[in-house]
C-alpha positions in Angstrom: 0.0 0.0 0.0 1.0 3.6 -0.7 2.3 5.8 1.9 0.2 9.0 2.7 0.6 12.7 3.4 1.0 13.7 7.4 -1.7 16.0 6.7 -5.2 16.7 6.6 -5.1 16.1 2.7 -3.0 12.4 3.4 -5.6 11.5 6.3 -8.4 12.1 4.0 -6.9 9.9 1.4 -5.8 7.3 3.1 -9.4 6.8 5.0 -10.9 7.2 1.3 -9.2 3.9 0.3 -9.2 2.4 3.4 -12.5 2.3 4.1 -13.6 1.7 1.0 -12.2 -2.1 1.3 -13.8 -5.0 1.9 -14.7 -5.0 6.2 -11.8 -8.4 6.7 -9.4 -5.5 4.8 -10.7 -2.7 7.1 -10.2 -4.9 10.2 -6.8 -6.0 9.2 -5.6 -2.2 8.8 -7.3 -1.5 12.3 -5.6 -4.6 13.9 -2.0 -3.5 12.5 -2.8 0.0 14.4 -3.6 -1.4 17.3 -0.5 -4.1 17.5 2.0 -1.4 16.9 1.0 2.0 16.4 4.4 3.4 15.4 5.5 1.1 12.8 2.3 1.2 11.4 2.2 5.0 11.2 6.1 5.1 9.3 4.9 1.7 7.1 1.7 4.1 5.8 2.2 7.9 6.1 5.1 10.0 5.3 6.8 12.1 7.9 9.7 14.3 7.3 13.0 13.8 9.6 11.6 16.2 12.1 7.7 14.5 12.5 10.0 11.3 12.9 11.3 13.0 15.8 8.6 13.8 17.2 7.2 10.3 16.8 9.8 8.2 18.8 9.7 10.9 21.2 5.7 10.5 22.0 5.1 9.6 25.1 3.3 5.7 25.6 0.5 6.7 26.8 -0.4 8.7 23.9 0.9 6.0 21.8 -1.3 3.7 23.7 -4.6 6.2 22.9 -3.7 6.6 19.4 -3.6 2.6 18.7 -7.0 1.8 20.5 -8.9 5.3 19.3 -7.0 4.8 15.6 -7.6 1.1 15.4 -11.7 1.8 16.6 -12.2 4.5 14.6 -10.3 2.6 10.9 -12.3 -0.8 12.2 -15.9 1.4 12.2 -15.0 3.3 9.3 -15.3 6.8 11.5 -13.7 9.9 10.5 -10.2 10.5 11.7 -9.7 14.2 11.3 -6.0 15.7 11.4 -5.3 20.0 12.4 -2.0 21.1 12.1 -1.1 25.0 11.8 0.2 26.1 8.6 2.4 28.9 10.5 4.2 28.3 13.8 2.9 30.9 16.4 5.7 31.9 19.4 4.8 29.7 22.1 4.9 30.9 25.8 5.7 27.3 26.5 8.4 26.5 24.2 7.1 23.8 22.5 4.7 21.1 20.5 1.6 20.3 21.7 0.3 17.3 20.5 -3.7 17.0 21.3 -5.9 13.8 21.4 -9.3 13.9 21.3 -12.1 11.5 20.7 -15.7 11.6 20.7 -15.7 8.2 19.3 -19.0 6.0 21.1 -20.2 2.5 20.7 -23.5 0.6 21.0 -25.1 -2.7 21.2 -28.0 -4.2 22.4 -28.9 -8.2 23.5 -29.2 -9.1 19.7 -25.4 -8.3 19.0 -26.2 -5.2 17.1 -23.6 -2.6 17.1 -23.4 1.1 16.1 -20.6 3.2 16.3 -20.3 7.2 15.8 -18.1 10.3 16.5 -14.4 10.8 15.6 -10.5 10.9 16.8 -9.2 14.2 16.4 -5.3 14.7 16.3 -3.9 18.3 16.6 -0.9 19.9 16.3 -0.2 23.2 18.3 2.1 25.1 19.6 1.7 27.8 22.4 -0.7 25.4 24.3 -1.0 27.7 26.8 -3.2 30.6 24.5 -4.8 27.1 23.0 -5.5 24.3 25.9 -5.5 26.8 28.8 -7.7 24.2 31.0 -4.3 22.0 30.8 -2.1 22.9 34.2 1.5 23.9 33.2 2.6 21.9 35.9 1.3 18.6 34.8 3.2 19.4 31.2 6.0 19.9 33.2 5.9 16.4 34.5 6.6 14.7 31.4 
């Protein structure tokens, strides 16, 4: 399989084909994103040197969220939407942000039916603290 733009443009794309696959397909994609998120992402998407970087540097636990939220969201065909500035704005804290969020759901009832809805939402920030001002500087700090 092709590799895809780290961008909004390559996220689109690569959910395009993806989900257009037969389900066993779709479910084989999801499974290799939750076995090993980070080989998966440099097997299918490319980064430059930098975003490599930045990669091996993620923390686990975000590496951990992004391979169950990636993997649910590719297995139930939901929309995986990527932001990214297109200019850097001087940050007050120095640095990247990278931001998770998910309002991915799931239901099913006694019969075995199962819906699932919402979407996984990765963003790229800097100068959290003007942009994610309900996170505490201190617990940044930690990491």
């Amino acid at each position: 399989m092709k590799k895809y733009q780290f961008s909004q443009t390559g996220i689109n794309a690569m959910q395009t084909d993806i989900y257009a696959l037969q389900d066993e397909a779709v479910y084989a994609f999801a499974a290799e994103v939750a076995k090993d998120f980070k080989r998966w992402a440099i097997t299918y998407l490319a980064f430059t040197a930098s975003q490599l970087r930045d990669l091996s540097n993620l923390n686990e636990q975000s590496i951990s969220f992004l391979a169950s939220q990636g993997s649910f969201a590719i297995r139930n065909r939901r929309p995986i939407k990527f932001v990214k500035p297109t200019d850097i704005i001087n940050s007050s804290f120095g640095d990247k942000l990278v931001a998770l969020s998910t309002t991915l759901s799931a239901v099913s009832n006694r019969e075995g039916r199962f819906s699932a809805s919402g979407e996984l939402v990765i963003e790229i920030t800097y100068g959290c603290k003007q942009h994610y001002p309900e996170v505490l500087e201190h617990e940044l700090l930690a990491y």
